[in-house]
N, C-alpha and C positions, 0 to 999 in steps of 0.2 A: 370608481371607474367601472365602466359597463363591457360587457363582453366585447363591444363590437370596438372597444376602446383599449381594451388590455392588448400588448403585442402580444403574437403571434410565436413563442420559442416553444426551441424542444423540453424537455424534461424527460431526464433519468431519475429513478429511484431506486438508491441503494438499499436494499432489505429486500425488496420490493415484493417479495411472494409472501410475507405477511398482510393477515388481514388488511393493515392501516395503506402498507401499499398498495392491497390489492384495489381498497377503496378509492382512493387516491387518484388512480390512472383511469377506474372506470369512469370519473366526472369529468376529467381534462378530456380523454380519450371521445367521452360523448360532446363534449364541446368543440371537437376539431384539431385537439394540439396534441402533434406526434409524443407520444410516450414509448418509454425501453423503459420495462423492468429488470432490475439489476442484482445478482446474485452470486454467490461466492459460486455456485454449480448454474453455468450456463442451461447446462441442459434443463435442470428444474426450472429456471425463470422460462425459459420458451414452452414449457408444461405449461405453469401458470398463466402466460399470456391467450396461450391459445385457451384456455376458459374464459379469463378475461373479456376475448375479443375485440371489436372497433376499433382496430387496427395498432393494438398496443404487440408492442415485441417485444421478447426477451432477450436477455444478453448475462455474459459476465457486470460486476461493479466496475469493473474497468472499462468496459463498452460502455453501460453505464454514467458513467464517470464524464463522459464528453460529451453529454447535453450540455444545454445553454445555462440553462439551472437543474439542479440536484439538489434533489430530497432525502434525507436520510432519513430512514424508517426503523433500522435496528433495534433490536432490543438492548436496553442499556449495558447487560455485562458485555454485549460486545462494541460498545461503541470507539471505546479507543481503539481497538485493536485495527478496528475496519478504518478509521478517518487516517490512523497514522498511514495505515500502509497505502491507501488511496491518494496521499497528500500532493504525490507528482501529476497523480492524475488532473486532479482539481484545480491544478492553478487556473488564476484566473476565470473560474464559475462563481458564479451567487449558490451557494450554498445553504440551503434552508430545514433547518435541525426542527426535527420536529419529536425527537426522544424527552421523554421523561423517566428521570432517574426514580424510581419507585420499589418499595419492598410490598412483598403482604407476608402477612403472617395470620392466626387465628382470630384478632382482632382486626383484620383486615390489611388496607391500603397506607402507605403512609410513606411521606418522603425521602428519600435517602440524601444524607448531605455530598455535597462534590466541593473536590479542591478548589478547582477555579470556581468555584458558585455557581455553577449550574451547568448542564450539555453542552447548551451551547457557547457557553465560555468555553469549556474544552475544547469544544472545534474550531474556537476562534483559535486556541493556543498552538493548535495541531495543524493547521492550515493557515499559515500567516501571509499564506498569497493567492488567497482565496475572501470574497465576499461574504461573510457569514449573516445569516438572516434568522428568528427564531420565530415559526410559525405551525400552525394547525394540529396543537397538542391538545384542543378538546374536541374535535370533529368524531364523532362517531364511526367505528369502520362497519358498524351494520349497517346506520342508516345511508355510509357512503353508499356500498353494493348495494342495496336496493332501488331501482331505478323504478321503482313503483312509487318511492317519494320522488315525488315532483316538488316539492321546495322543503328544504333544510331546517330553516330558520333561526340560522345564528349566524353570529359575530367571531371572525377569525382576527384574534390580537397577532399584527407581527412589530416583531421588537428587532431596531436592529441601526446601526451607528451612520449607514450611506444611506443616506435618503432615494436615493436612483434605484438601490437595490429594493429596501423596503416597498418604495411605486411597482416597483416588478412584481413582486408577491402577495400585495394588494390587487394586484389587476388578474394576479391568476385565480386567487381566491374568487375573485367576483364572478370567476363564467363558471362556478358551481351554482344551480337556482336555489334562491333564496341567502344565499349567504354574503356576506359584506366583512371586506377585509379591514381593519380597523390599526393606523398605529397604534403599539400598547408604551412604545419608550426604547429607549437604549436597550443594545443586548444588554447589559447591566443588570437590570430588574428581570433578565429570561428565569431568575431561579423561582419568583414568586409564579409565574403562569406553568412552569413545569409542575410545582407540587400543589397548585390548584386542584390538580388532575387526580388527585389523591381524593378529593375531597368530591369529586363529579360523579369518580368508580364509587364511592358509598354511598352516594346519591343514586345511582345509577340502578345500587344491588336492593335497597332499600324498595324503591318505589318502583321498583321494574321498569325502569325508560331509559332511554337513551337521550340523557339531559346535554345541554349545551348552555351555552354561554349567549346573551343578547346584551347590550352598552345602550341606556336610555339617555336621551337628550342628543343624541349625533346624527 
């Protein structure tokens, strides 16, 4: 799906004043789609937004919360805390989890196992009237904020059980340049692309880049 082809919604991001959100809203933001960054302290998300700029605003997760679609950015210790107490908010949004459950320790990065199998099973479990989507858990949040790369060049997996919603999150992905949103499968398999991510940050520290992810043959 091509930009001028992806609709048109709002989007909140819960976390949002972390790097990955900050990345996040600066692509949509530059593509034309109203962005609220979302934060347990109002006032710090309208901090953040005003660096941000291009017309992204701040708010509470609850202001937040009532875009069209919603991205959750959190860090994993607080993920359930923030989806349970959000879940009135959420009804009925596509909800697009983009947490990865991860430890490091001195040997590095490495997967954490989760009850349901993975984040975004949790927020399916947490939000059962809500559209759950699992997307953009290897996008870089430097090379997002830098607006100096003009193309990304990777492949955003979204995994996720409505096909309507998944089309959504493929299309948003796509008005980031260079990047192409790619089904990956059922939320089901969300646990293998979350602890991939483990293996990207070692890639990452190793070779000093900011690796991503491309799909050949599609």
């Amino acid at each position: 799906m091509t930009a001028e082809q992806a609709p048109t919604r709002t989007i909140g991001i819960i976390g949002g004043t972390g790097p990955q959100g900050r990345g996040l809203a600066t692509r949509w933001a530059v593509a034309g789609v109203p962005v609220t960054l979302g934060s347990r302290d109002a006032a710090r998300a309208a901090e953040v937004a005003a660096e941000v700029g291009h017309g992204v605003r701040g708010a509470s997760n609850e202001v937040a919360a009532a875009s069209e679609v919603v991205v959750v950015t959190v860090p994993w210790d607080a993920h359930e805390v923030t989806l349970r107490a959000l879940a009135p908010a959420l009804r009925g949004r596509i909800v697009v989890d983009s947490v990865n459950p991860l430890g490091f320790d001195e040997r590095g990065p490495f997967a954490l196992p989760v009850l349901e199998g993975s984040a975004a099973q949790q927020a399916e479990a947490l939000l059962p009237e809500s559209t759950v989507v699992a997307a953009f858990h290897h996008v870089s949040a430097v090379t997002l904020a830098d607006l100096e790369v003009t193309d990304l060049d990777l492949d955003v997996l979204v995994l996720g059980d409505d096909r309507d919603a998944v089309d959504v999150v493929v299309g948003l992905a796509g008005l980031m340049p260079g990047v192409r949103g790619l089904y990956g499968g059922r939320l089901r398999n969300a646990h293998q692309v979350e602890a991939l991510t483990a293996n990207l940050i070692a890639i990452n520290r190793r070779y000093k880049a900011h690796a991503g992810l491309r799909i050949t043959d599609v």
